[in-house]
N, C-alpha and C positions, 0 to 999 in steps of 0.2 A: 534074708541076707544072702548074697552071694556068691558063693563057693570062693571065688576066690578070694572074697575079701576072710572069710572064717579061716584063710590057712597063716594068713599075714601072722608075722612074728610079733613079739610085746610090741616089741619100737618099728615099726615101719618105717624106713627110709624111703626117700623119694627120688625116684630115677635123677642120675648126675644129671646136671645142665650145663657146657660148658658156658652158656649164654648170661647166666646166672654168677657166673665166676668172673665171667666179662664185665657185670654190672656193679661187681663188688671192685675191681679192678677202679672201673670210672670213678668211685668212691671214696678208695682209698687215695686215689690219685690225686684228686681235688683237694682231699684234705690235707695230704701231705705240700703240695705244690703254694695252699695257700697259706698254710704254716711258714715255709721257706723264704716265698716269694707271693706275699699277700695282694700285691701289686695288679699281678699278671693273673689270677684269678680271685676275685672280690669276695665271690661269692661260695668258696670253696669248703668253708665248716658245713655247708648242707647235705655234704658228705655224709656227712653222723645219719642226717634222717634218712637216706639211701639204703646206709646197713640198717636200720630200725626196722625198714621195709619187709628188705630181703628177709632177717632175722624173724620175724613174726610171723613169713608165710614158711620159712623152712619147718621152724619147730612147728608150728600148728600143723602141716602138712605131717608130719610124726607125728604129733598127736591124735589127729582125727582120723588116719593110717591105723596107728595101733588101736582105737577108741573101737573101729568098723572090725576089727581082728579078733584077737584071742584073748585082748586088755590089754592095758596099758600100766605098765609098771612103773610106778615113783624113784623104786630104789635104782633101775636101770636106768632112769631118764636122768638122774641126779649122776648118777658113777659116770654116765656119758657126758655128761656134763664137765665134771671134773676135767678127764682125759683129754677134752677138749678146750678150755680156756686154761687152765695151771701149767702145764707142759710151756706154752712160751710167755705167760705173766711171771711165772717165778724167776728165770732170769734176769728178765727187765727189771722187775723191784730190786734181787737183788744188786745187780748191779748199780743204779741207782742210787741205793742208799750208800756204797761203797765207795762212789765218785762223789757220791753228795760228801762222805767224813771227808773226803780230802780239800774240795773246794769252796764249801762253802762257811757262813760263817755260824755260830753259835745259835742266834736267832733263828736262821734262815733252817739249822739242822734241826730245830726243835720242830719247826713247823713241816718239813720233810717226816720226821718221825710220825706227826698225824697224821699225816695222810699215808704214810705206811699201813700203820693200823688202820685206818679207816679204810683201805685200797683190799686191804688183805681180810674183809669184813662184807668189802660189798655195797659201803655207804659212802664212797668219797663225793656220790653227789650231794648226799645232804650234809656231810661237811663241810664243802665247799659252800651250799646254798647258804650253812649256819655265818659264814666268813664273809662271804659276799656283802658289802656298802661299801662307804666312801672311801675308808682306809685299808680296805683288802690290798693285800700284797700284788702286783702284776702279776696276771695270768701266766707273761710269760716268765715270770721268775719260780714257777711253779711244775716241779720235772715230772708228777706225776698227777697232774691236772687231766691230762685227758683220759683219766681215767673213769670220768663221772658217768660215761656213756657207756662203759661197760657195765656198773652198778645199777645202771637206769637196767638194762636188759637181764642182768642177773634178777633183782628183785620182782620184771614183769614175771621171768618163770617161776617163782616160786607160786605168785598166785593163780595164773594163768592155765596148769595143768589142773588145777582144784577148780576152777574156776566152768571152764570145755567140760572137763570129768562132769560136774554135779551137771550140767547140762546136756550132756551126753543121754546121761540114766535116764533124765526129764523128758526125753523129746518122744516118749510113749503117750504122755499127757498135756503133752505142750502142743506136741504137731512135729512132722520131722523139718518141714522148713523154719521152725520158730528159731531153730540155733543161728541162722543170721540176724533174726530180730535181734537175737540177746547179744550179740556179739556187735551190731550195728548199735545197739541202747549205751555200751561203754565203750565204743569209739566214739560214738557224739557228744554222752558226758563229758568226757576227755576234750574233747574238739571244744565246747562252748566253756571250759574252765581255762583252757590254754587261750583262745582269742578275750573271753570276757575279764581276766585280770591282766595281761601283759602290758599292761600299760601301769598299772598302778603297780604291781608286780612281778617284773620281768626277773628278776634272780630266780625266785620262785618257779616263775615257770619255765624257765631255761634247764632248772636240776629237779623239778620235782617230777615221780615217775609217772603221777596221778596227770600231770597236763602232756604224758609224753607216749602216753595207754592206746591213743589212737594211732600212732604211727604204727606200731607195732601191730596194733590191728588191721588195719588196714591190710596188713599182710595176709592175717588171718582168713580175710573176708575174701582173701585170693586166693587160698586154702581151701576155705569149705566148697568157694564157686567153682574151685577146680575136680573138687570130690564130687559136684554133683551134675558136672559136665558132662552130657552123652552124646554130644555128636561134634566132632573139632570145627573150630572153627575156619571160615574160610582162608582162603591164603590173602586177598586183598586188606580183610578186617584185619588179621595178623601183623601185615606190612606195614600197615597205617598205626596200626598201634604200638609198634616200636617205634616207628619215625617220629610220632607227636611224644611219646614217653622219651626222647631223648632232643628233643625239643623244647622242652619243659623244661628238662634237665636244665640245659644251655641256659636258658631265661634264667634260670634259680643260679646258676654262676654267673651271668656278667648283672643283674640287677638286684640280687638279694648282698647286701653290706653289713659289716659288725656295728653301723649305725643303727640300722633297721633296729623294730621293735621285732625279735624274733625268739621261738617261732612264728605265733600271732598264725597271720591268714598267709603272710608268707612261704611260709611252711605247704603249703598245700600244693607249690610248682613242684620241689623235689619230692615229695612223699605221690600223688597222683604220676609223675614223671615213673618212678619206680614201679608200681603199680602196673602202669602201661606195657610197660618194658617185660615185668615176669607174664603180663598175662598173655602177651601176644604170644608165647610157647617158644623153643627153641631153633624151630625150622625154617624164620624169617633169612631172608637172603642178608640185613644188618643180624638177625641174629646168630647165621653162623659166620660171614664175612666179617666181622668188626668185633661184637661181643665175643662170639668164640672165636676167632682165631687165637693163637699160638700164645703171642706176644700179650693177649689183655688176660687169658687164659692164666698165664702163667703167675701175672700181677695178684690176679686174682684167688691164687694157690698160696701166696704170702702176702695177704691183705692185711690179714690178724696183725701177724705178728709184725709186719711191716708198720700198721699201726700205732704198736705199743713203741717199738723202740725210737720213731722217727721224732716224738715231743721229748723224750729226756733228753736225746742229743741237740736238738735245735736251743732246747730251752740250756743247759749247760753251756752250751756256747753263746748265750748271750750275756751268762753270768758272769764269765770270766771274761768278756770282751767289756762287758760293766756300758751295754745297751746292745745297739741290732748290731751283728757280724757283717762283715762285708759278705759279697753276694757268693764271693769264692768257699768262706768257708760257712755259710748255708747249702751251697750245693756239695762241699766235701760231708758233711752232715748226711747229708741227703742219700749219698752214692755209701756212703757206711749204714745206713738205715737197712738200703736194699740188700745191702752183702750179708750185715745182718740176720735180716730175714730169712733170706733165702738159707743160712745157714742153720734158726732156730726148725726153719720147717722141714728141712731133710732130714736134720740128725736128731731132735727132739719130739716136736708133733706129730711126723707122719709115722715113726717106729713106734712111740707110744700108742698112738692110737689104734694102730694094726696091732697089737700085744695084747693075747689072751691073759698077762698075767694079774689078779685079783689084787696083789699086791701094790701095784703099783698105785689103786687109786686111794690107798693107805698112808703111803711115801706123798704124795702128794701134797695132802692134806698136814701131814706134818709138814712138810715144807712152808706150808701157805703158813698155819700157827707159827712156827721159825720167829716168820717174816713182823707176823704180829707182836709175837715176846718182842722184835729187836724194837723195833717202833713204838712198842709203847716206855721202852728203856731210854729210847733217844727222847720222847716230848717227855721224860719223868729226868732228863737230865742223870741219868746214870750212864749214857754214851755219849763220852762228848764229843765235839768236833775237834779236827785235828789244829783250826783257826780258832782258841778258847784262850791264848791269851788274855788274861784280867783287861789288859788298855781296849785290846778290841771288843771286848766282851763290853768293856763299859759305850763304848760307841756302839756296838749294834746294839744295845737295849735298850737305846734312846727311843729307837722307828716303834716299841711298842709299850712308850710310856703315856698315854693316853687316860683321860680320868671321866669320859663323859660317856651317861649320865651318872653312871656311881650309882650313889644312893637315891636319887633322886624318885618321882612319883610320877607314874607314868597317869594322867588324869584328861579328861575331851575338855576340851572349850570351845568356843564357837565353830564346833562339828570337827574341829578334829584335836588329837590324842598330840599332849605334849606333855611335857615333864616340869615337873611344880617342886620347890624347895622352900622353906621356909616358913612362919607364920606370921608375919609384921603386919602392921596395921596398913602401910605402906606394900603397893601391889603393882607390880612392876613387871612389865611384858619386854623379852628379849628379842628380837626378831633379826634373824641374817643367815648367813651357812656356819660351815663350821667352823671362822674365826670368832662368831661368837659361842661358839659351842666349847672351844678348846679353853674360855674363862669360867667355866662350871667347875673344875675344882677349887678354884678361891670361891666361888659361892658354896662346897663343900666343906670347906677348910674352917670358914666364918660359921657354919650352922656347926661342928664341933667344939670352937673353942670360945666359942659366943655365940648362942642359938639364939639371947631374945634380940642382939641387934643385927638382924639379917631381916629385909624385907620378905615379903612375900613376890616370889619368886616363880616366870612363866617362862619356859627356854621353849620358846615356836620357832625351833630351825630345821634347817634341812641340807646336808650338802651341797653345793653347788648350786642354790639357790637364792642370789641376790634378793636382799628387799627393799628391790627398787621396782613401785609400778609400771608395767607397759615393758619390760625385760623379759626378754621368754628366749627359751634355748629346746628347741625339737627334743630333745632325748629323754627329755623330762618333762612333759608334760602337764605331769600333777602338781609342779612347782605352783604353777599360776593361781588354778583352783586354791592347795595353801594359804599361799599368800592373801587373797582376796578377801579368807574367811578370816585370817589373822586380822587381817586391817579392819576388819569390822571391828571385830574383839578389841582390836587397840582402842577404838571410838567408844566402846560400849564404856558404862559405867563401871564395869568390875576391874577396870583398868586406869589408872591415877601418873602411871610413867610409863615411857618407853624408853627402850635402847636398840640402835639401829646400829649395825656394823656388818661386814664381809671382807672378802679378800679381795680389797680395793683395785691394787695391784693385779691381780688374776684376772679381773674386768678391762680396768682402762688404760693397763700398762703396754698399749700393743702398738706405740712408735707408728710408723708409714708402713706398716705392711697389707701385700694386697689383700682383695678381697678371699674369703673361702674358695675351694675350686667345683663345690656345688652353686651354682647363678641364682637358687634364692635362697644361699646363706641357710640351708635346714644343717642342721646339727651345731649352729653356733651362735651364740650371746648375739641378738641383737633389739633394736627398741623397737615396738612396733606402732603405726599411728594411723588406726586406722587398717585399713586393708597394706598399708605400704611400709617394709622392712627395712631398718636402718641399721644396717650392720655395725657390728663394736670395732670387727674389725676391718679394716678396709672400706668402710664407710662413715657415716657421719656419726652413728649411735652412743658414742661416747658424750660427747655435750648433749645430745636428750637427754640421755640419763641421768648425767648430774643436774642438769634441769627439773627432771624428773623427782631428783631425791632432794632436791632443794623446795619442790612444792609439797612432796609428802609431809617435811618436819613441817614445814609451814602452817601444813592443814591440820597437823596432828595439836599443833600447839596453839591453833583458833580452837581447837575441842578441848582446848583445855589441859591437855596433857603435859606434864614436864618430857622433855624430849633430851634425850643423848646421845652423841653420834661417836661410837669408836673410831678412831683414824685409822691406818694403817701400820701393822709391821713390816719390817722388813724381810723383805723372802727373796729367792734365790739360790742359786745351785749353790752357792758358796758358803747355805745355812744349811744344806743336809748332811746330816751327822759322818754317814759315808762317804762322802767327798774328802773328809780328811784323812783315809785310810790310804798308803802308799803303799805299793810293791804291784805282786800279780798272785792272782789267786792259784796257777803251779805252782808258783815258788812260796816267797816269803813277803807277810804281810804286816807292817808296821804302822806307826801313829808316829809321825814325827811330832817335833814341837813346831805348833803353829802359832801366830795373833789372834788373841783373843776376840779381836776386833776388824772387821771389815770395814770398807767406807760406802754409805748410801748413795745409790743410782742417780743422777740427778732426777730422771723419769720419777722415780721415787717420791723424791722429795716434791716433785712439783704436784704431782697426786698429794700429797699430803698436806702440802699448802691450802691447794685449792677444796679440799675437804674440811680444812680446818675454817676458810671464808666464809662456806656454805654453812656451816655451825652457827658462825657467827650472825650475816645474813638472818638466818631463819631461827634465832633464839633458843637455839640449841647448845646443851653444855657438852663442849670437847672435852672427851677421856681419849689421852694422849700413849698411847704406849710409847712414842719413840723418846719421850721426857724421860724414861727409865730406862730404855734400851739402846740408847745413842747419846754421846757426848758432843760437846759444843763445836768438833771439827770435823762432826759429819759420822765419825766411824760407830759403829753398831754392833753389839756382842752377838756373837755366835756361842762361846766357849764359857762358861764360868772360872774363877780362878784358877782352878785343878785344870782345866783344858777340858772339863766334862763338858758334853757340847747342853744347851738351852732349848737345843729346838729337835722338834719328833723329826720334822722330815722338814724339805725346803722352801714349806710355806708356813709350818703350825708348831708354838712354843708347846712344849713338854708340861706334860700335865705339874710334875715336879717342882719347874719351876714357877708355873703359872700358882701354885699353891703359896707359896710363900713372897712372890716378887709382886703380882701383878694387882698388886697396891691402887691402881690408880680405877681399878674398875668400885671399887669400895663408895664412893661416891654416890654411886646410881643404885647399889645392890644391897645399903644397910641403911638401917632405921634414924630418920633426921635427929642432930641431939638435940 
């Protein structure tokens, strides 16, 4: 071993790079810009795998530093650890939760309280992962959402110095080159679990740390490659490989989209981009002209904390604005993020961290616990929000009265896993998204207060997934497979009835508007015939479709089957609960008295007509909601007597009332007398 490396201290640090400060700069800057201004860079969240980059080749380079040294100490890698992310996260939370008791509402603070706790724990991304489907709240209604990616990176170090360490000791009896083997063997597990599920499971791989192991490695692999470097490389190879590592970059910003199935393979422009960029070393002419100069330098000395603050303020401002802020006050956002920052990392992180004092990483740690007692006080509803008035208390509780699946039995049928209720002799398949999913609590309601007369009961749904053949929507790919295997299932013998319904309205309520501004229509509803795409909207695919679903009942009921088609409710901004809430979230927030009752859309109605034909047509029995939920001049409940509202959100009835109102579904879901 090498003299110099045996004098190295526990933690070896790695010579400053301003190049490297430059590259967190690019990083933070994307992310922040496309937060703001999502428009002007698309592809701006690949930020995250930028820092993932960096982050896995800094620490590992400390690790493998001290590993080559005197040891490597846990208890110092940890205390450093602290001194370094607690110093500007404690502010941020708290502040946070402080703006959150003023602004927002009851609901919205309980769910800030989790992810307080969970934030102050470490695990906000598998909270989030746990939250993540159809009915997750908006990202952006979420102030400390972006905090998953520091979780992701906390939890890589825990394992990760155990991980080097046991492989460190080994490489006597391994070989000394094996430690890239080992370190390449969990970047590619990593690599083929994040490409090989994102499609069937992209929540999943978005927040889990297991598909997110190779970014960070990768860094690592710049680490050891850089430890076992003996001769630099030339100045040409250098050059070239920060021009193509910021080349990459570029590509991963104007062509990777929150459409994308991401990370997947995409992921591989900015994560290789990065890579390029640290390995080409500091003394590139873009490495010190661009990366290092002054101004990215600087960005990149308040990246962190620039960071954290720049989502609570964007997302706060859009809560109180009640959607996107104008462009003025995302960039006043924006220019307080920075002032912010710059103010967290002069007078908080840079004096702590130069501070021999022991103490401090004590204070710390209590603070971070604080955060956690407050958090777990707010989701346990012993801190209430300052917006807890009873009226609005009953209107925000509507967004989380949801009943589906409840009790129900999670069971496979034709290759895939739905939920079963009931035991009647009569057996009965559900098929659509979740307007037929939101009538599972009357089929709970009926299995309690009369279990022998509820059929036997198959809810094969899936959000946003019509069950209409030949409908396919890019972002969801597994809909179709689904669907396919359902429709067998429906033909097969273990099936006697179907019931078909969606959010008819969501589909074909889309008037003269153009087409998508992608030219073939990927990421939106259209019918396919063939190799040739018929868009829903802005093209013809709306009569295929009901063509479409006019020959499914058709076919379903040559096999034999009783077939029923739910209609349409009514939805619309004018049915979410929150729309009837007046004032402004500074000041003061009331429930005036509203009408009970709205009047249906004509679009509506004529969807509804024409759904109710196709029943007819094809021998199919209409289960009617608007028979119950509209009266003879058109107008339609939103509100029940008391003005409590009927529906969760502005397309889907309340589990509540679906329990004791939605009477008409009883037809198709209990046993013939």
């Amino acid at each position: 071993m090498p003299p110099q490396q045996q004098e190295l201290p526990h933690l070896a640090h790695p010579k400053y790079r301003p190049d490297i400060d430059g590259l967190r700069a690019v990083a933070v800057l994307a992310v922040v810009v496309y937060h703001a201004f999502p428009e002007a860079v698309r592809g701006g969240f690949i930020g995250v795998d930028i820092f993932f980059v960096i982050s896995g080749y800094l620490i590992s380079t400390i690790i493998f530093g001290s590993l080559a040294g005197s040891g490597f100490s846990y208890g110092e890698f940890y205390a450093r650890r602290i001194r370094r992310i607690l110093p500007a996260l404690l502010p941020v939370m708290a502040a946070t939760w402080v703006v959150g008791w003023y602004v927002l509402l009851s609901d919205e603070f309980r769910e800030l309280g989790k992810h307080l706790l969970a934030s102050a724990g470490f695990v906000s991304n598998l909270a989030l992962w746990n939250e993540a489907g159809y009915f997750d709240t908006a990202a952006e209604s979420k102030p400390l959402l972006h905090l998953w990616s520091l979780a992701v990176e906390e939890q890589f170090y825990i394992f990760w110095p155990l991980f080097l360490g046991l492989v460190w000791r080994a490489r006597a009896s391994l070989g000394r080159n094996k430690l890239t083997w080992w370190i390449g063997i969990a970047a590619g597990l990593s690599f083929v679990l994040n490409v090989a599920t994102i499609h069937r499971h992209p929540e999943a791989v978005f927040y889990s740390p297991l598909s997110r192991i190779w970014e960070l490695a990768a860094g690592a692999l710049l680490a050891h490659s850089a430890l076992r470097l003996t001769t630099p490389r030339g100045a040409i190879n250098s050059e070239v490989r920060v021009l193509a590592g910021l080349v990459l970059i570029g590509l991963g910003l104007y062509f990777i989209q929150k459409e994308k199935t991401f990370p997947g393979w995409w992921a591989i422009l900015p994560v290789l981009g990065a890579c390029l960029c640290i390995s080409a070393g500091p003394l590139t002419w873009l490495g010190r002209n661009l990366l290092g100069s002054r101004v990215f330098v600087w960005f990149g000395l308040i990246s962190y904390p620039l960071y954290l603050w720049h989502w609570p303020l964007l997302a706060y401002a859009r809560i109180v604005e009640n959607g996107m802020p104008t462009a003025a006050i995302r960039g006043g956002a924006v220019v307080a993020a920075i002032v912010l920052a710059w103010l967290t990392y002069r007078f908080l992180e840079r004096p702590i961290r130069k501070s021999n004092d022991p103490a401090i990483v004590r204070w710390l740690l209590i603070g971070m616990v604080t955060l956690a007692v407050v958090g777990t006080a707010i989701f346990a509803r012993l801190i209430p929000a300052r917006n807890s008035d009873p009226t609005l208390q009953a209107i925000a509780s509507a967004s989380t009265d949801w009943g589906y699946p409840d009790t129900m039995q999670l069971v496979k049928r034709g290759g895939e896993e739905i939920y079963k209720i009931g035991a009647g002799s009569k057996r009965v398949l559900l098929l659509g998204d979740s307007h037929i999913e939101q009538y599972g609590p009357r089929a709970v309601e009926l299995a309690r207060a009369g279990p022998r007369q509820l059929a036997t009961l198959y809810f094969a749904t899936r959000g946003s997934c019509p069950a209409i053949p030949h409908v396919f929507e890019d972002r969801q790919p597994e809909c179709a497979e689904r669907r396919d295997r359902m429709e067998a299932f429906a033909r097969s013998a273990d099936v006697d009835a179907v019931v078909i319904g969606g959010c008819w309205a969501c589909y074909f309520d889309v008037g003269d508007q153009p087409a998508p501004p992608s030219a073939s229509g990927q990421d939106h509803y259209y019918f396919r015939d063939g190799d040739a795409r018929h868009l829903l909207r802005g093209g013809d695919g709306v009569e295929r479709s009901l063509d479409a679903l006019d020959a499914f009942l058709k076919s379903l009921k040559a096999a034999g089957k009783k077939t029923y088609l739910v209609l349409n409710i009514p939805v619309g901004e004018i049915f979410e609960p929150k729309s009837m809430i007046r004032g402004s979230r500074l000041g003061t927030l009331a429930v005036p008295s509203i009408d009970p009752r709205v009047a249906l859309t004509a679009s509506q109605k004529r969807i509804h007509d024409r759904l109710e034909q196709i029943a007819v047509d094809s021998g199919a029995v209409v289960l009617d909601p608007m028979a119950t939920l509209c009266n003879s001049d058109g107008k339609c409940l939103r509100t029940d007597a008391k003005g409590i509202p009927i529906y969760k959100d502005l397309t889907h009835l309340r589990a509540t009332y679906v329990r004791q109102s939605a009477t008409f579904m009883d037809e198709a879901i209990t046993q013939p007398n």
